[in-house]
N, C-alpha and C positions, 0 to 999 in steps of 0.2 A: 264504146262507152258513150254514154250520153249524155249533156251540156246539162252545167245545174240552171235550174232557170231564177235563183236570184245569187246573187254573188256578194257575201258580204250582208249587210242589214237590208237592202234595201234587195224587193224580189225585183230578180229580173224583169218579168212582164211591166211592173209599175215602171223600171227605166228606159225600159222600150216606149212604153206610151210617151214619156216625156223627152224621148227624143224622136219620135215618130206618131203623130199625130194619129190617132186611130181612123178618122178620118179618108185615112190614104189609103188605098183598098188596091194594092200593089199585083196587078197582073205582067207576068212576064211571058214573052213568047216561048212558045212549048218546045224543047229541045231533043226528043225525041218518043217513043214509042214504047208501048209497056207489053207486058205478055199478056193473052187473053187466058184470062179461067174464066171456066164456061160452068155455069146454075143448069141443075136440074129445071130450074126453074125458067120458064120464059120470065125471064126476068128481061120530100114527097114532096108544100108551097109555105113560106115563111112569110109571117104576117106583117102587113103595109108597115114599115116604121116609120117611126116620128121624126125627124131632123132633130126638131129640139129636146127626143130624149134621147134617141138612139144615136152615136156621133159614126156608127158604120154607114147609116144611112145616104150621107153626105158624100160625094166622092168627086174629086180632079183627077186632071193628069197631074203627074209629077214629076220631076228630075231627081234621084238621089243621093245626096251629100257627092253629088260632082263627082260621082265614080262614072259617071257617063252611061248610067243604066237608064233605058228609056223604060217610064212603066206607064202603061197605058191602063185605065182604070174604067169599069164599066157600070155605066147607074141601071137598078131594078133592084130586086126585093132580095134574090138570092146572094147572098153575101159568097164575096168571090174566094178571096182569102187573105187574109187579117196578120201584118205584121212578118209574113214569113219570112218578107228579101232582107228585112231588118234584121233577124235575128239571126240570118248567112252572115250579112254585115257587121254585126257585133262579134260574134265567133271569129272572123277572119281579122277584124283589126284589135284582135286579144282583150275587148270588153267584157268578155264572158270565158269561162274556162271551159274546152269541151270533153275535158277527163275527170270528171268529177259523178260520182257513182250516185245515186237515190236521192235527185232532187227534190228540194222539198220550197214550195212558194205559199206564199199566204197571200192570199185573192183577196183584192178587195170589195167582193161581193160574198165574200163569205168569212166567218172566224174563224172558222175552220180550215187549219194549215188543209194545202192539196201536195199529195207525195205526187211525185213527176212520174210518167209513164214508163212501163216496161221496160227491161232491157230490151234489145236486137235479138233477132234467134241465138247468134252464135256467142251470148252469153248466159242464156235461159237455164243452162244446167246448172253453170256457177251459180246463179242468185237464186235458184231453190235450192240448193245446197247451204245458202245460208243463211235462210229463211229462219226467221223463229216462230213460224208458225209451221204446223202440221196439217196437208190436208188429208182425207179419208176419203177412199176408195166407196160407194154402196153400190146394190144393187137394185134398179128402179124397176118392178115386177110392171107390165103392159099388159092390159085385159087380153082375152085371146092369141098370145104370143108366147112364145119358148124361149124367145132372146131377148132378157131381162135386156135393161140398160145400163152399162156401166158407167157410174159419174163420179166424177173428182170433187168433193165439196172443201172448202178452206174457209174458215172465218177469223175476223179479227181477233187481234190479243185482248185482253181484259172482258169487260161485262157487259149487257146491258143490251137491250132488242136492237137489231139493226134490220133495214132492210137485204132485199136478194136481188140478185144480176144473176140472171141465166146467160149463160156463155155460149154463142154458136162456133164452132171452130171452122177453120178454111177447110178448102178441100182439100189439106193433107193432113188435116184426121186432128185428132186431139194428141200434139206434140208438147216438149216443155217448153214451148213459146209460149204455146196457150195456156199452159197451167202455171206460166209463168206472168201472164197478163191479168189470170184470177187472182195470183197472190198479190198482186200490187193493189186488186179492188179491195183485197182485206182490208191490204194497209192502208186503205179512203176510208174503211168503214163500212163494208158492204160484206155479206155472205155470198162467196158466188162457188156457183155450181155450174159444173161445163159437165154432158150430156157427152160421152163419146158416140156418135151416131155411127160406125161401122163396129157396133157391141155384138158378137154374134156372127160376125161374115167374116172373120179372120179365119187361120187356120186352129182347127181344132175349138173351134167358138169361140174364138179371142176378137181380142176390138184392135186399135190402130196400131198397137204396141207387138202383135203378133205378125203383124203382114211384113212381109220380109225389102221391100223395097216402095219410096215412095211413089214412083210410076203405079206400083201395083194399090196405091193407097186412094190416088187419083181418081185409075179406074173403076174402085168399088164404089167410089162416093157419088161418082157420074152415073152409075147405075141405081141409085138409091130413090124407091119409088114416091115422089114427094108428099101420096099421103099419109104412107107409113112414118117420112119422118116428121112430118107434121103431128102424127099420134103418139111422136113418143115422143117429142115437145111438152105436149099434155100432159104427158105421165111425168114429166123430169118436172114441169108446172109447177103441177099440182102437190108433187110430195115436198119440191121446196116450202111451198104455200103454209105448209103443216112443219116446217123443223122447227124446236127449240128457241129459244130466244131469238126471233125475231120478227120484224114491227106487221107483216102480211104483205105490204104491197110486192111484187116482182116484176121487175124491166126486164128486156132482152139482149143483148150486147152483141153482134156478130160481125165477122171481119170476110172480107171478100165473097166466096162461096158463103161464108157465114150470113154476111152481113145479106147479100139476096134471100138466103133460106128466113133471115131475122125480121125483114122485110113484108114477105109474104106471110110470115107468123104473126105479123102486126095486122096484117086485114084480116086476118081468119082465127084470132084470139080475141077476147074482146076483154079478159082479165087482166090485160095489161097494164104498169102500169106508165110505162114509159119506152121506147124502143133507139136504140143507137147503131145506125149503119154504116159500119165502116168500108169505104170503095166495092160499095156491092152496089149489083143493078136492083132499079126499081122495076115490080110487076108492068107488066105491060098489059096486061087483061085489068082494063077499068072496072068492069063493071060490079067491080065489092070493093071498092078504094072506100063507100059511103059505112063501108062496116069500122073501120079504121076508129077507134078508141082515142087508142094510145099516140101522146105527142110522141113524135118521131124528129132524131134529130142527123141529120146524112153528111159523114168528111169526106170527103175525096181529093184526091192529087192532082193537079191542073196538067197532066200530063198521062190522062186513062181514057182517053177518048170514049173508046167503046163503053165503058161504064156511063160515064159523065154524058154521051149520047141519051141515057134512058132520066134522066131528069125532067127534063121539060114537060115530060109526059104526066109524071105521077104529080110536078110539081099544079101544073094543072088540076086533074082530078082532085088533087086533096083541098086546092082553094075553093073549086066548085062544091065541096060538100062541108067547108067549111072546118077542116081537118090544118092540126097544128105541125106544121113541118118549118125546118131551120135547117138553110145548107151552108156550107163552108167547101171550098173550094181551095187547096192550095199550090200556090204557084210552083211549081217546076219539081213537085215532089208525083211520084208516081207511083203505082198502083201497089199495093203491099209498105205503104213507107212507115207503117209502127213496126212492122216485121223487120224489115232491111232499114235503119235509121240509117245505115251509113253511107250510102248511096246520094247521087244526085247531086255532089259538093256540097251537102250539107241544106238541102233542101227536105229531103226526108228527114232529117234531125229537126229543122225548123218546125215542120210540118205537124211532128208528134208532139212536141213540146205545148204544141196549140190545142191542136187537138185533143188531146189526154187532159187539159184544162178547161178546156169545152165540156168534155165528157162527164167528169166529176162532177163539175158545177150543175150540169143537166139532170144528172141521175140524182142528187144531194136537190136540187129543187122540188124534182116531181116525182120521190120515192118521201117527201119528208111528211112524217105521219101527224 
């Protein structure tokens, strides 16, 4: 279960800030090593800030509350990661409670309460189970193709146009993690539609839910030819673009494998209207970063090496062509940490609590009609 992120009247994050200086841009040494998931893909630069408006921009070294943590703290553009060893530190000296189920903070950059991120996988069936929303199953027809694509859509409760989040799932397929991280976009406010891209390659033309073992789930996705699923991106696109009450614009969402395929769908879509990658690698083929639309905003674990290796790259390219990118980095949380919160002593809890506050805010910015 996952930490509420404010406790009582006052949200969390605001008591963070006032006991931790945003300021303090807290890196800790990496403690170990993550699993590599590998993209089909060979598999972006966040704009100069202001000292005096932006207070990340600013950064020391630090000492923290005399726990003897040394945090060493690094100045340039890419924002390292924001408040993470704090919020271990509040958890552990019982400032915050971390069995408390469907956080809910009110930002204050927005009026808009934000509901706190996803369960962990190994509670995704519990909380669609008791969901009061219903999502629905359609079938996405693909020009020239016999394997429709099968897509999970969930919309908010009550009325009223909202924007879409199209969902890339990891490379193990469209699980109830991932249908469990749509339904919490409901509950922002958003329509989101997740695209099972192994629709057709199971057994007997089933998508992830037929394949009898994750290894074998792995496999099909690594085989997945990336402009095929690039074409039925387009397809799951476009017929969002057209459902029912809501506002037109659509982002992309995508988490590890995801978050790479979500990536490379940001330079090669230009309908975009916003993209969010989560610890996926950036393209390494520059030379259509200049096509790139869509502000792009990239989380990752300070402990994913290999991911976090393909940074510098893209963050490059999108400064030279003048493309909007924002990274976060967080300290000692590793690669998959909205998936596994519970991992890392509470690092990947930190880590999500940020992130998923990032997210919302980002998507509620530049989906807002």
């Amino acid at each position: 279960m996952h930490a509420e992120l404010g406790v009582g009247p006052q949200p969390l994050v605001e008591e963070v800030e006032q006991r931790f200086p945003l300021h303090e841009r807290i890196i800790m040494k990496e403690d170990g090593v993550d699993p590599v998931f590998d993209s089909p893909f060979d598999s972006v630069s966040d704009p100069v800030t202001d000292p005096a408006t932006d207070p990340y921009s600013t950064m020391k070294s630090v000492e923290l509350l005399n726990h003897g943590i040394s945090a060493r703290v690094f100045p340039g553009r890419r924002g390292a990661v924001c408040l993470s060893v704090a919020i271990v530190l509040l958890v552990a000296c019982g400032c915050m409670d971390p069995a408390v189920e469907t956080p809910v903070e009110t930002s204050s950059r927005s009026a808009t309460p934000i509901i706190g991120p996803p369960p962990s996988e190994a509670g995704a069936a519990q909380a669609l189970s008791a969901s009061p929303r219903q999502g629905e199953w359609v079938d996405v027809e693909l020009e020239g193709s016999d394997r429709p694509v099968g897509t999970w859509i969930v919309r908010p409760e009550g009325g009223g146009d909202v924007p879409v989040v199209l969902v890339i799932h990891e490379i193990f397929g469209l699980t109830d993690w991932v249908r469990a991280v749509a339904d919490r976009l409901a509950e922002n406010g958003f329509v989101a539609v997740v695209p099972d891209l192994l629709s057709g390659l199971g057994p007997d033309g089933g998508g992830t839910a037929s394949v009898a073992s994750r290894d074998e789930v792995v496999r099909l996705i690594r085989s997945l030819d990336p402009v095929d699923a690039i074409a039925r991106l387009d397809a799951v696109r476009d017929h969002a673009a057209t459902l029912p009450a809501t506002t037109g614009p659509v982002a992309v969402l995508g988490f590890s494998w995801g978050g790479s395929t979500g990536f490379a769908y940001a330079v090669t879509q230009p309908r975009l209207q916003a993209a969010v990658v989560y610890y996926g690698s950036s393209p390494v083929d520059t030379a259509d970063f200049h096509l790139v639309q869509a502000p792009v905003l990239g989380l990752y674990g300070g402990d994913d090496e290999r991911v976090n290796a393909t940074i510098p790259i893209a963050e490059r390219e999108m400064a030279r062509y003048g493309k909007h990118f924002e990274t976060e980095i967080f300290a000692g949380a590793g690669h998959g940490f909205l998936r596994a919160q519970e991992g890392r002593d509470g690092a990947n809890e930190a880590a999500s609590l940020l992130a998923w506050r990032r997210t919302i805010e980002f998507l509620r910015r530049h989906l807002a009609g």
